[in-house]
C-alpha positions as a Markdown table, in Angstrom:
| # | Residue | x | y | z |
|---|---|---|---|---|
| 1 | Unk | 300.0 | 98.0 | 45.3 |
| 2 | Unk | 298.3 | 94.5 | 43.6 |
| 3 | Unk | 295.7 | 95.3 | 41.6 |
| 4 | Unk | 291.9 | 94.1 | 43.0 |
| 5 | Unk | 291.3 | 91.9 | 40.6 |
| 6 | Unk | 294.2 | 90.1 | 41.5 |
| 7 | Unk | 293.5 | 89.4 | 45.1 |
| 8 | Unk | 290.2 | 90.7 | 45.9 |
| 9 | Unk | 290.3 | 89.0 | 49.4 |
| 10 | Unk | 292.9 | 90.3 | 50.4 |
| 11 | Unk | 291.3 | 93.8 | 49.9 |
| 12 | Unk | 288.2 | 92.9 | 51.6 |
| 13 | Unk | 290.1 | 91.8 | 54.6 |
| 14 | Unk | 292.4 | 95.1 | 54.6 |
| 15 | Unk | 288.6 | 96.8 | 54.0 |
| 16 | Unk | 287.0 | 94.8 | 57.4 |
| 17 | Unk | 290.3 | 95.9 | 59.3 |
| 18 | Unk | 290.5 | 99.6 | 58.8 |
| 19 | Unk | 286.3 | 99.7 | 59.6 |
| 20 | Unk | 286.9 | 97.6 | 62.5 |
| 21 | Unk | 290.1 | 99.2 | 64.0 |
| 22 | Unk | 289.5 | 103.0 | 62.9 |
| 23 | Unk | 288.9 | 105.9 | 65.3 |
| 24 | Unk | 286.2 | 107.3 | 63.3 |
| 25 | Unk | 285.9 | 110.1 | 65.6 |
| 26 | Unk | 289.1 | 111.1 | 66.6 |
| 27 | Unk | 290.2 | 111.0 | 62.8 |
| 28 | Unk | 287.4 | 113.4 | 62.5 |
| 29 | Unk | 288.6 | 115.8 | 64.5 |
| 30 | Unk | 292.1 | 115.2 | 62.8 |
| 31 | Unk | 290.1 | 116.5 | 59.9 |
| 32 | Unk | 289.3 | 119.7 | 61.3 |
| 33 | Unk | 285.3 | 118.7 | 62.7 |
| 34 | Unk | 283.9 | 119.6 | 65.8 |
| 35 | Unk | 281.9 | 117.5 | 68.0 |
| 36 | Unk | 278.2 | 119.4 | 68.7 |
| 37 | Unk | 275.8 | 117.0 | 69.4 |
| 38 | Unk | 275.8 | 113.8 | 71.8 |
| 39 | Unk | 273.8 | 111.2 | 72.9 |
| 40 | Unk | 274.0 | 107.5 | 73.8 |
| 41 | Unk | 274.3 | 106.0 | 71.0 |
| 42 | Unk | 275.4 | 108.7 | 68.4 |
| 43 | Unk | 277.8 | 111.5 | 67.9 |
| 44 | Unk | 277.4 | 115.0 | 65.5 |
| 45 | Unk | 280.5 | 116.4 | 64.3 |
| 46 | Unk | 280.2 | 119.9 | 61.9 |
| 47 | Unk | 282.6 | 121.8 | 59.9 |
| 48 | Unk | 281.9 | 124.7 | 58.4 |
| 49 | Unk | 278.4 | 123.4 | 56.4 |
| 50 | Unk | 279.1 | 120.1 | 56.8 |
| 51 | Unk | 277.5 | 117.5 | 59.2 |
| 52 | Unk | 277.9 | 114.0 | 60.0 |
| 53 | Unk | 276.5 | 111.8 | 62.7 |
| 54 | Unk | 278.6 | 108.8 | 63.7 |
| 55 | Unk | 276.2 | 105.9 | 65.3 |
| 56 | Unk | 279.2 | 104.7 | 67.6 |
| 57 | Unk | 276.8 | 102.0 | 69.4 |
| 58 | Unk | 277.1 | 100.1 | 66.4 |
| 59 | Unk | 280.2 | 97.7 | 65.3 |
| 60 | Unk | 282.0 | 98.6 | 63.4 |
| 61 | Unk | 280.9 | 102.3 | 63.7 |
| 62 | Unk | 278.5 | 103.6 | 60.7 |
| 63 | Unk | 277.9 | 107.4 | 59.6 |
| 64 | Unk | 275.7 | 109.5 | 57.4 |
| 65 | Unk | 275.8 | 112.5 | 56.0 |
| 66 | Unk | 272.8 | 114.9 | 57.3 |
| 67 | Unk | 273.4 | 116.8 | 53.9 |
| 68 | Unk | 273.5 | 114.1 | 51.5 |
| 69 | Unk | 271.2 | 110.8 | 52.4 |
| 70 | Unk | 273.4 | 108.5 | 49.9 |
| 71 | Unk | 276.7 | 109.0 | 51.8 |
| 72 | Unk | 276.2 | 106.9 | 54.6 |
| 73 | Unk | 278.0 | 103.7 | 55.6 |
| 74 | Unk | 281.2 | 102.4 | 57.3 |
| 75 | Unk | 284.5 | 104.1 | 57.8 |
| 76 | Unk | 286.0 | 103.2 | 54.6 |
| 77 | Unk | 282.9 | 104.4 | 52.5 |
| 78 | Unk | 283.3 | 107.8 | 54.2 |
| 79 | Unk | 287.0 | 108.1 | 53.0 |
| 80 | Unk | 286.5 | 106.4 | 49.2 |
| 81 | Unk | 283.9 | 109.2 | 48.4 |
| 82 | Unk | 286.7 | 111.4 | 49.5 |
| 83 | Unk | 289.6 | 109.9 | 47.9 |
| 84 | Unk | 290.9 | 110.1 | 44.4 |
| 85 | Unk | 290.7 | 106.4 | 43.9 |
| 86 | Unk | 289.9 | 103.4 | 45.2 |
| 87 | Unk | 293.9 | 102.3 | 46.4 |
| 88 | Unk | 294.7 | 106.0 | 47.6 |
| 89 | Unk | 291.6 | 105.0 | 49.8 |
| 90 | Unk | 292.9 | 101.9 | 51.0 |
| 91 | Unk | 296.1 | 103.9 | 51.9 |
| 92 | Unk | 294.1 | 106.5 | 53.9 |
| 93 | Unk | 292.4 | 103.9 | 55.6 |
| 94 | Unk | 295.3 | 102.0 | 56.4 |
| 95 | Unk | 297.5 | 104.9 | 57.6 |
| 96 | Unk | 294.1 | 106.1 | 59.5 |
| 97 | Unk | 294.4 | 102.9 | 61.4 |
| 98 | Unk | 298.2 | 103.2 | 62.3 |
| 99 | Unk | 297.8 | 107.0 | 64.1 |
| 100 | Unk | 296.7 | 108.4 | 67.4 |
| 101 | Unk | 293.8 | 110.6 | 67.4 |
| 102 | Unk | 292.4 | 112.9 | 70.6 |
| 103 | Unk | 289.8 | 111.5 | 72.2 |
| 104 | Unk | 286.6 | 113.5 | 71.4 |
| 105 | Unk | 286.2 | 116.1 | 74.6 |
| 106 | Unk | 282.7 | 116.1 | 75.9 |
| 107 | Unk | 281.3 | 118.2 | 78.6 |
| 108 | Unk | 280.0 | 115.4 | 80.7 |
| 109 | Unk | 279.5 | 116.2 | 84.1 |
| 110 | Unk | 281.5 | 113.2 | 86.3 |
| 111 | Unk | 278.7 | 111.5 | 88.3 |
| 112 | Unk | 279.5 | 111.2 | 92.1 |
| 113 | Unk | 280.9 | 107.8 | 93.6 |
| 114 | Unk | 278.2 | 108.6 | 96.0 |
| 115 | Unk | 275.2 | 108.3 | 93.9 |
| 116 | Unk | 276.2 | 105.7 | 91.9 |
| 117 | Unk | 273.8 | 102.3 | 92.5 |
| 118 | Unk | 275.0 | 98.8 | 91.4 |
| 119 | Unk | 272.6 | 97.0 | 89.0 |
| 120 | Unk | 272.5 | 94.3 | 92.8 |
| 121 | Unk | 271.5 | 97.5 | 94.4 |
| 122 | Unk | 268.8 | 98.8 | 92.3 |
| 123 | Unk | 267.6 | 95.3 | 91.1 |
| 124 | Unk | 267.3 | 93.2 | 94.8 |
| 125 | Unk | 269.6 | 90.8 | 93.0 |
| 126 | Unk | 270.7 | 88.0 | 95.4 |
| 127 | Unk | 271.6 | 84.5 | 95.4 |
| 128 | Unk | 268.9 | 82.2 | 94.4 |
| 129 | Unk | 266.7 | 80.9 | 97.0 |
| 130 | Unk | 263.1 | 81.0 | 94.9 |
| 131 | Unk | 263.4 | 78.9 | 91.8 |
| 132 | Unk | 259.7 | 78.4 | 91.6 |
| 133 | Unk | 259.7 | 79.7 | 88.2 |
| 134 | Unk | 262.9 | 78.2 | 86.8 |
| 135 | Unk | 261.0 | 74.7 | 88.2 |
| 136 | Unk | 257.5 | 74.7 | 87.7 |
| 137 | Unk | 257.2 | 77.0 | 84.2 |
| 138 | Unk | 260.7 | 76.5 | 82.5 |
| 139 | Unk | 260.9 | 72.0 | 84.5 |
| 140 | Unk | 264.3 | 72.3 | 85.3 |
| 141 | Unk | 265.0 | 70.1 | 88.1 |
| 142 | Unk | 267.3 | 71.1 | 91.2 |
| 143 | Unk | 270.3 | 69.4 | 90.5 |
| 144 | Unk | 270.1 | 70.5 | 87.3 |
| 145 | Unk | 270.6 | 74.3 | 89.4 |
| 146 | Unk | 272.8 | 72.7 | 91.7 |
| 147 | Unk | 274.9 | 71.1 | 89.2 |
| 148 | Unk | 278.6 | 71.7 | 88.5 |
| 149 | Unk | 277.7 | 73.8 | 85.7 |
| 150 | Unk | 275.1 | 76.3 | 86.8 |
| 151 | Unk | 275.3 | 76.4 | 90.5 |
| 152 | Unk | 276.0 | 80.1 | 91.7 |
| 153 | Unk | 275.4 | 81.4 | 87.9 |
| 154 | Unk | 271.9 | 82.1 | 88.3 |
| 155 | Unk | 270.7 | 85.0 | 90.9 |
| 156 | Unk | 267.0 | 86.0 | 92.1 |
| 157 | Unk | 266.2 | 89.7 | 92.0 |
| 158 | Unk | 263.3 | 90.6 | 94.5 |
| 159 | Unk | 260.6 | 93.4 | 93.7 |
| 160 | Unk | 258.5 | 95.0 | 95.7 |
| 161 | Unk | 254.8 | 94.7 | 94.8 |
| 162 | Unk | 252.0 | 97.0 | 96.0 |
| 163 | Unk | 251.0 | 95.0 | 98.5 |
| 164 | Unk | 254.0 | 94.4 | 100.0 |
| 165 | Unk | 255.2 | 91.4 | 98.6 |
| 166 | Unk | 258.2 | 89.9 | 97.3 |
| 167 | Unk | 258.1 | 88.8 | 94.2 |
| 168 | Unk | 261.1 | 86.7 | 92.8 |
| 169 | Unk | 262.4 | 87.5 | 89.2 |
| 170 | Unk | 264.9 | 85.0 | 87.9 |
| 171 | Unk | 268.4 | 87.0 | 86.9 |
| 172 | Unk | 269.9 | 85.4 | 84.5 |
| 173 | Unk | 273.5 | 87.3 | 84.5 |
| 174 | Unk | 275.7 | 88.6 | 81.1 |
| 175 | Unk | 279.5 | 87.9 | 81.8 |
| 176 | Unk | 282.5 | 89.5 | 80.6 |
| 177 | Unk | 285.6 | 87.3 | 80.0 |
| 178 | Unk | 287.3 | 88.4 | 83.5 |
| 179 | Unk | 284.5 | 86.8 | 85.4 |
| 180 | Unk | 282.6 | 90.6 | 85.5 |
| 181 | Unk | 278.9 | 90.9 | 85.8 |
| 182 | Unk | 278.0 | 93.6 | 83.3 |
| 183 | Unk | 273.6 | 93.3 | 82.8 |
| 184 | Unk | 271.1 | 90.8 | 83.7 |
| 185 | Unk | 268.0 | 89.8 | 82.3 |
| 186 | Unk | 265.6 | 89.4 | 84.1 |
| 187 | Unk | 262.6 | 86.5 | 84.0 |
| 188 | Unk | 259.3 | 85.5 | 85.1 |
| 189 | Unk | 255.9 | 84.2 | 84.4 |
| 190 | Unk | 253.6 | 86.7 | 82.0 |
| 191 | Unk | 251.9 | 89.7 | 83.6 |
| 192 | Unk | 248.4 | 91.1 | 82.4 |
| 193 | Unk | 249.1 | 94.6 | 81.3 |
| 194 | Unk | 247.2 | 97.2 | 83.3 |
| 195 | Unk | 246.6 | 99.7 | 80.3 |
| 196 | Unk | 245.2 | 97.3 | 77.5 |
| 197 | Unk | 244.6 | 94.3 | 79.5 |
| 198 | Unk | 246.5 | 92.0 | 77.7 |
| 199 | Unk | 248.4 | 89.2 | 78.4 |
| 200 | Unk | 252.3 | 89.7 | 78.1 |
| 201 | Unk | 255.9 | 88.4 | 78.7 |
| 202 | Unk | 258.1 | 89.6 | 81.0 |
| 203 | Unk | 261.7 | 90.0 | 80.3 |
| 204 | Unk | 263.5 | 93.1 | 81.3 |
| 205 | Unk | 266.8 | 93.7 | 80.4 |
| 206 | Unk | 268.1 | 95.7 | 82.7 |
| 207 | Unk | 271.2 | 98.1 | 80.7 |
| 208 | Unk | 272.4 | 98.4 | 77.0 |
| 209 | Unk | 275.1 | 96.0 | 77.6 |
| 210 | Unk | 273.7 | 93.9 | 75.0 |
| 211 | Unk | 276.7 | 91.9 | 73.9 |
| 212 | Unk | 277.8 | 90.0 | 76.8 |
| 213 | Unk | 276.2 | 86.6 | 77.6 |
| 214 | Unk | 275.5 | 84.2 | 79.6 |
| 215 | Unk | 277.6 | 81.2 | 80.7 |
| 216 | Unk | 277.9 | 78.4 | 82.9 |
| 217 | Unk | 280.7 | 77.4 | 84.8 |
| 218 | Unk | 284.2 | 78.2 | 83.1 |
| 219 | Unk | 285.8 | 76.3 | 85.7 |
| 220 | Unk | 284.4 | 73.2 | 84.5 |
| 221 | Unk | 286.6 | 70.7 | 82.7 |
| 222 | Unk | 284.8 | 71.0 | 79.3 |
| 223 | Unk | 284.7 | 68.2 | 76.9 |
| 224 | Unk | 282.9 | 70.5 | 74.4 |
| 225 | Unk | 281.0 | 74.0 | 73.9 |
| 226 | Unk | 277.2 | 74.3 | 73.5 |
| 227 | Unk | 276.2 | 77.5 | 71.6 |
| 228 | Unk | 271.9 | 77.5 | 72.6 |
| 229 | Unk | 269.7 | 81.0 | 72.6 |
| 230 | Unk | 269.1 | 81.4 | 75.9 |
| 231 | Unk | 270.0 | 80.4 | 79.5 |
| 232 | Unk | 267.0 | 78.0 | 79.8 |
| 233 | Unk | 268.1 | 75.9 | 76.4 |
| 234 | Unk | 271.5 | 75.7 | 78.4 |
| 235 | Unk | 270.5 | 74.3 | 81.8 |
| 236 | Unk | 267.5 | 72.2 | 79.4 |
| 237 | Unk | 270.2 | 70.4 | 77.1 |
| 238 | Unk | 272.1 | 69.7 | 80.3 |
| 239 | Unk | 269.3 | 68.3 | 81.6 |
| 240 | Unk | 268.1 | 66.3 | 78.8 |
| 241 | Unk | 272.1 | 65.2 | 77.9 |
| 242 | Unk | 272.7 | 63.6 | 81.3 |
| 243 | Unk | 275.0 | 66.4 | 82.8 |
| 244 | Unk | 277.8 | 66.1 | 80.5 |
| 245 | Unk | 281.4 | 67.9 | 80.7 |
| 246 | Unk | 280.3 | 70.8 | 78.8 |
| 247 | Unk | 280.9 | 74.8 | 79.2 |
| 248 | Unk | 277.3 | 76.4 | 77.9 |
| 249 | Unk | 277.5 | 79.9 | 75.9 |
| 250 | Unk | 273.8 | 81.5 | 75.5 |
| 251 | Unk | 273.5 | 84.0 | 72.6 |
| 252 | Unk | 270.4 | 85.9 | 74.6 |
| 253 | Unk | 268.5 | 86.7 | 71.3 |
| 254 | Unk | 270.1 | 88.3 | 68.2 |
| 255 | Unk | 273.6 | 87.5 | 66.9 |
| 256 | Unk | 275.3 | 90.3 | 65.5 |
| 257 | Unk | 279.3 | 90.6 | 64.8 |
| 258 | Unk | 280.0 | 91.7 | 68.7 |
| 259 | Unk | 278.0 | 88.8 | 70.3 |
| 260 | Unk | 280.3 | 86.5 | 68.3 |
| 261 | Unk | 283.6 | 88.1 | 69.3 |
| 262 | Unk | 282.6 | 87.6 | 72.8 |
| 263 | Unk | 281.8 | 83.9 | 71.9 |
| 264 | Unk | 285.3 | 83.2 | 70.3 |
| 265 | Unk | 286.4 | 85.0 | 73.1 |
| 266 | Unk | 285.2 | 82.6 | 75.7 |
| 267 | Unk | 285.5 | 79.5 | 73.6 |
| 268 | Unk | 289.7 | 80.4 | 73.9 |
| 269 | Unk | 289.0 | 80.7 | 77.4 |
| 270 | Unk | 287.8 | 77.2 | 78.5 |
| 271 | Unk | 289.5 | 75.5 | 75.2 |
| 272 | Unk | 293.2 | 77.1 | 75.4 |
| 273 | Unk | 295.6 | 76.3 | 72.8 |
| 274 | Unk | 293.7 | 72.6 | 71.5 |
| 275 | Unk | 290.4 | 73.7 | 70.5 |
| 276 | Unk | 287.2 | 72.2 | 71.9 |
| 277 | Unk | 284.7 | 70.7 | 70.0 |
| 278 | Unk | 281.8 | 73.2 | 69.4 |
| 279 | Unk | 278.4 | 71.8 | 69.2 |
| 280 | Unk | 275.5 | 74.4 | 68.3 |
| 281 | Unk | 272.3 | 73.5 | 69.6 |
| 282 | Unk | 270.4 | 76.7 | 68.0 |
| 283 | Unk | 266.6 | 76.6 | 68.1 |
| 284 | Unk | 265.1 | 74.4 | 65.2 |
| 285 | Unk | 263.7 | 77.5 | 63.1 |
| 286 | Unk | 264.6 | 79.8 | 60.4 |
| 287 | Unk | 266.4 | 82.5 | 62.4 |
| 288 | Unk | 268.4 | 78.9 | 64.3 |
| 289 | Unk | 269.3 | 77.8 | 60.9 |
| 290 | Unk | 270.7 | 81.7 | 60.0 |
| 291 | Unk | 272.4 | 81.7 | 62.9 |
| 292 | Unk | 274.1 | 78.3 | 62.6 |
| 293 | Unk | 275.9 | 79.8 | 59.4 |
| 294 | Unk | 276.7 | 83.1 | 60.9 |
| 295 | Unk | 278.8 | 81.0 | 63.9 |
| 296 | Unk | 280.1 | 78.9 | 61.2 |
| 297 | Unk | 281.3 | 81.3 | 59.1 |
| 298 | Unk | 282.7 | 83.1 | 61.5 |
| 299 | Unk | 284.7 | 80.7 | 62.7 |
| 300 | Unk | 286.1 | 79.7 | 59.5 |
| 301 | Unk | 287.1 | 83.1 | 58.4 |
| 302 | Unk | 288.9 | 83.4 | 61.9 |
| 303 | Unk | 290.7 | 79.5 | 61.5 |
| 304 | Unk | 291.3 | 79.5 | 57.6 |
| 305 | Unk | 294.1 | 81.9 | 55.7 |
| 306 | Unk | 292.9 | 80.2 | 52.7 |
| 307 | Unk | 289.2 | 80.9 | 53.0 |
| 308 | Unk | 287.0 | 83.8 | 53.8 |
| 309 | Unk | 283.4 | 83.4 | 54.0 |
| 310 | Unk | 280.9 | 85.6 | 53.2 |
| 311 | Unk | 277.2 | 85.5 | 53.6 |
| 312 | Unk | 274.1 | 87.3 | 52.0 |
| 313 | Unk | 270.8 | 86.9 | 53.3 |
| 314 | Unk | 267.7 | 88.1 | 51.4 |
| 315 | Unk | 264.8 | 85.8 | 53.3 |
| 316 | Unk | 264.4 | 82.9 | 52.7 |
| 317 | Unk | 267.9 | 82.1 | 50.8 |
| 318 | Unk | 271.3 | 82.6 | 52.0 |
| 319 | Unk | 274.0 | 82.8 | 49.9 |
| 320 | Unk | 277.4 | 82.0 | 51.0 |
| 321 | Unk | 280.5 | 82.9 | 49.0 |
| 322 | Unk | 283.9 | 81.3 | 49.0 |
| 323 | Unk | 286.3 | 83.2 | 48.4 |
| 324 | Unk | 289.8 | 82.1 | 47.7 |
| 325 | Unk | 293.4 | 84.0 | 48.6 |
| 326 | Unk | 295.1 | 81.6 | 46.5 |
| 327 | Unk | 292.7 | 82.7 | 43.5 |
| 328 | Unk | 293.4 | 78.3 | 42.8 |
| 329 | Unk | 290.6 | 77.3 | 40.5 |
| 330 | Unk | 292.3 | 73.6 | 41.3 |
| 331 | Unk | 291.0 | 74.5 | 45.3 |
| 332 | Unk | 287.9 | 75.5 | 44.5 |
| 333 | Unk | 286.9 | 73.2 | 42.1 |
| 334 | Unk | 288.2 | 70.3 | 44.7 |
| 335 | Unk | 286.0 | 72.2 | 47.5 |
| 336 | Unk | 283.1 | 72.7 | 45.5 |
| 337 | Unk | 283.2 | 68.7 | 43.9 |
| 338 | Unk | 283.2 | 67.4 | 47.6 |
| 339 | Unk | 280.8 | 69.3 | 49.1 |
| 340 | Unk | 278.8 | 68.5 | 45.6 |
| 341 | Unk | 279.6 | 64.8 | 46.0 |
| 342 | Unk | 278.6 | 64.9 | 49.9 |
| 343 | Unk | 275.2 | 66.4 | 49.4 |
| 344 | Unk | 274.3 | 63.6 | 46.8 |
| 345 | Unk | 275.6 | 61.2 | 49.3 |
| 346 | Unk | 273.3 | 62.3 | 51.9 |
| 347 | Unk | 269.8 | 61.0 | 53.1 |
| 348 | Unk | 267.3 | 60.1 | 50.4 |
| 349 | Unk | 265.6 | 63.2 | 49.3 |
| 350 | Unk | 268.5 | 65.7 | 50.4 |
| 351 | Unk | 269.3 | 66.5 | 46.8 |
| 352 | Unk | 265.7 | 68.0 | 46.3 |
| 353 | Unk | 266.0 | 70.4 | 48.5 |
| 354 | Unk | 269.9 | 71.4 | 48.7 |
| 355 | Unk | 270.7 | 73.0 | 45.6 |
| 356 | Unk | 274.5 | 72.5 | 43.8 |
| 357 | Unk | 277.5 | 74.0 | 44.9 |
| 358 | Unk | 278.3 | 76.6 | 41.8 |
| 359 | Unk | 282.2 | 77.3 | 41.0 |
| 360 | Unk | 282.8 | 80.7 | 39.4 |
| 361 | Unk | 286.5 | 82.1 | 38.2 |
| 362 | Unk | 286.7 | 84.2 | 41.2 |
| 363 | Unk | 284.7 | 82.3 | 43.9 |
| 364 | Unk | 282.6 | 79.4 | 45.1 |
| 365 | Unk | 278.4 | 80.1 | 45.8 |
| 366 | Unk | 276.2 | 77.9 | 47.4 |
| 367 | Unk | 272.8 | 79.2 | 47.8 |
| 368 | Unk | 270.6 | 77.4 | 50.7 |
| 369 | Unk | 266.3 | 78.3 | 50.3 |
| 370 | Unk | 266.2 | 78.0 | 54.6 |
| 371 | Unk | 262.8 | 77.9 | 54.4 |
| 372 | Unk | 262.4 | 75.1 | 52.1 |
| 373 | Unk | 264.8 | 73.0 | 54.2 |
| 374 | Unk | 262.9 | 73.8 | 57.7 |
| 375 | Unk | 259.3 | 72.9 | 55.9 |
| 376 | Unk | 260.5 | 69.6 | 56.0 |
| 377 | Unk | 260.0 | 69.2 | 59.6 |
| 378 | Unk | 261.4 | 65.9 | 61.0 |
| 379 | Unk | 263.5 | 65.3 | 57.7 |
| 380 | Unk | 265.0 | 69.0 | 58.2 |
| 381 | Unk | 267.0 | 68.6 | 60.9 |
| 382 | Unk | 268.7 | 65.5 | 59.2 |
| 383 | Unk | 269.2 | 67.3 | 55.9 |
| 384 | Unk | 270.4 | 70.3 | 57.9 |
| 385 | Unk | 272.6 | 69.0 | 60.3 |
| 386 | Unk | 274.5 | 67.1 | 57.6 |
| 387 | Unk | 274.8 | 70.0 | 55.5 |
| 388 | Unk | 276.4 | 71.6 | 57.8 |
| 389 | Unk | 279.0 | 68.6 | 58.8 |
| 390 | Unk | 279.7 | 69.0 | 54.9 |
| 391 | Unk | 281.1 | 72.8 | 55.4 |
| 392 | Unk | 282.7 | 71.5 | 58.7 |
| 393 | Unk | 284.1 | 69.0 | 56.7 |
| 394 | Unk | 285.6 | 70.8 | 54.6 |
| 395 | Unk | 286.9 | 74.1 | 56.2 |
| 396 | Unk | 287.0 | 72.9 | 59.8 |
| 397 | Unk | 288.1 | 69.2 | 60.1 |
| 398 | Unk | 285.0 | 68.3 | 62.1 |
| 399 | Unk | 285.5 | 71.1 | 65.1 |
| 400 | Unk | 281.9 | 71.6 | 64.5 |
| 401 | Unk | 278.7 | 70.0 | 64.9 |
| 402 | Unk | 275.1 | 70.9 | 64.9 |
| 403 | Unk | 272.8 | 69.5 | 67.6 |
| 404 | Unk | 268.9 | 70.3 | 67.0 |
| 405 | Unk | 266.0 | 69.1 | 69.5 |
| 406 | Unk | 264.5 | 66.3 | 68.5 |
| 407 | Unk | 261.4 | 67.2 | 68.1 |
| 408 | Unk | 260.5 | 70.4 | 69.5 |
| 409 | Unk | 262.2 | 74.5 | 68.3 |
| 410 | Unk | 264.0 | 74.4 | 71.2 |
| 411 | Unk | 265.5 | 72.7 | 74.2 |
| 412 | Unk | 263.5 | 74.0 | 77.0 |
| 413 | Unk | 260.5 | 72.8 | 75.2 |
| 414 | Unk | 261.8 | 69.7 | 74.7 |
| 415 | Unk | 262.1 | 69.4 | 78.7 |
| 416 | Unk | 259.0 | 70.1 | 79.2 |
| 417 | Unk | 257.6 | 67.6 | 76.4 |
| 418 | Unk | 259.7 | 65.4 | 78.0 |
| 419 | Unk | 259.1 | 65.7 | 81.4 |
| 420 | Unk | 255.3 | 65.6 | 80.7 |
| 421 | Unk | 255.3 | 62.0 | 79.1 |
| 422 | Unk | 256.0 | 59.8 | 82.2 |
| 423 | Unk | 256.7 | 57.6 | 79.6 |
| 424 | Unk | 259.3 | 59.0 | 78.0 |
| 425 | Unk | 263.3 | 58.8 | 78.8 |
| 426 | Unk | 266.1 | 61.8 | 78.3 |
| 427 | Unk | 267.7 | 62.1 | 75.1 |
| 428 | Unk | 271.2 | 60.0 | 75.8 |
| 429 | Unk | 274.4 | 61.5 | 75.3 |
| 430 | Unk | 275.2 | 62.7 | 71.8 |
């Protein structure tokens, strides 16, 4: 077995693989533990004195120990404290991977087919006939709705009010990659809260199947993807765009690492074999900006067998690392002296705010102060976007673009800007 030093990429990438693809609690029970305790979103296993509590909601699965509160962590953690090294670790891991545990036996009572209740069922949810909300508070025009793109993708869900009426939530539905349903969200205009009297939004997500998402038609012939935050920024750039040949992918809030797999999964689904063009059309803000890098670095540790990415946030600057299988100094001296030559290149002022790319023995760091770039306001989203068509550039032969609102956070505002300056034409076709 290489030693780290050698190719410490290629150890981090064994590392992600046995967290990601272990059976943390099957290889428990391999171990001698026994589950005792079970909820939702965690699992308890004891032996003898011991106790750890797996939080299997997460990805990849985390643990900690209840009798010792520094050994917590991922899969691989739990086995190095256990190991005699480092590399007989890694070969613990590996062949942890490689078995077949038992599935953990719970005493769950089986719930009756009779009893069950579809989300449709409990919810109201029907096709949508009210759009009054999607219309008048969110300006999206009809055949934006019945457009190729979103017709039949959005739904109505009908509650019952005290007196009788109906009042008609907008469902905005989270697909799987078969086409599935598997949660809504549902919207409407904000409520005054009968306890404290104050005024609030209503969204309601309706089950814990918080990493599916929202799309628009996958049937469409798709010139390129739109990553946006939310439903309403999809139909809004489609809108504002002029309709184009595009398949929408709404993130619905925070990114995390199993929002992203479903992304990549769905951006193979409408691009096949030839990639499509992704364009990411994030909200113009901090968290936007974070999660422009999180997509983009995903994406190149997925495409690249050269590369792997890695990103450290500590508000406001993100690091990203470069790290480098072939260990070339020649590679990432070439990387670093182009992206270094692109951002002195750039608009006037860029070099103020876009610090150097650094090249180290071992690696490549580029530190970006988010916060810094985004006070710039109008300037920002120039500096921003061609920062990030330098990384494109460079590790992703242009699949990537960024695509901010022109002058407002997001798209649905910029709808409504728009559509409240009679004055004022759509943003052409980018």
């Amino acid at each position: 077995m290489k030693n780290y030093s050698e190719d410490p990429l290629h150890y981090k990438q064994l590392i992600a693989q046995i967290n990601e693809e272990v059976n943390f609690s099957g290889y428990l029970i391999s171990q001698g533990y026994q589950l005792s305790k079970k909820s939702t979103g965690s699992q308890e296993f004891r032996k003898d004195d011991k106790r750890i509590v797996l939080q299997v909601k997460r990805q990849p699965v985390t643990y900690f120990n209840r009798n010792n509160s520094s050994d917590k962590g991922r899969f691989f953690k739990f086995i190095h404290t256990r190991s005699l090294n480092f590399y007989e670790a890694i070969k613990s891991g590996l062949d942890a991977i490689e078995r077949t545990y038992p599935t953990v036996n719970t005493p769950t009572p089986q719930k009756s087919t009779k009893n069950f209740i579809s989300l449709e069922e409990r919810y109201n949810i029907q096709p949508l006939t009210k759009s009054v909300y999607l219309t008048e508070e969110r300006h999206v025009s009809q055949l934006t709705l019945q457009s190729e793109a979103f017709k039949d993708r959005i739904f109505n869900a009908f509650h019952v009010n005290d007196n009788q009426g109906r009042i008609a939530n907008i469902a905005l539905p989270k697909y799987a990659t078969d086409g599935g349903i598997k949660n809504y969200t549902l919207y409407n205009r904000p409520y005054r809260d009968r306890k404290d009297g104050k005024m609030k939004k209503f969204r309601l997500f309706l089950n814990e199947r918080y990493e599916y998402l929202f799309v628009s038609n996958p049937e469409v012939e798709a010139e390129k993807v739109v990553c946006v935050e939310s439903g309403f920024d999809a139909m809004a750039y489609h809108e504002l765009h002029g309709h184009p040949n595009a398949f929408y992918i709404s993130m619905s809030g925070h990114i995390d690492s199993r929002k992203l797999e479903q992304f990549f999964q769905w951006n193979k689904v409408v691009s096949g074999p030839t990639p499509l063009p992704i364009h990411l059309a994030l909200d113009h803000d901090i968290e936007g900006m974070r999660y422009d890098l999180m997509v983009l670095s995903s994406y190149v540790n997925r495409r690249s067998d050269s590369v792997f990415m890695e990103l450290d946030w500590k508000r406001p600057i993100m690091q990203l690392k470069l790290n480098y299988q072939s260990k070339s100094l020649i590679a990432m001296e070439r990387d670093a002296d182009f992206i270094n030559r692109q951002i002195g290149s750039g608009p006037e002022g860029m070099t103020q705010v876009f610090d150097k790319v650094i090249c180290f023995k071992d690696k490549v760091i580029w530190e970006l102060n988010l916060e810094q770039i985004h006070q710039l306001q109008e300037a920002s989203r120039t500096f921003w976007q061609r920062g990030m068509d330098i990384l494109s550039q460079c590790f992703l032969k242009d699949v990537l673009k960024i695509d901010k609102s022109p002058t407002h956070k997001d798209w649905n505002d910029e709808l409504i800007s728009v559509k409240k300056k009679s004055d004022c034409r759509l943003v052409q076709p980018w």
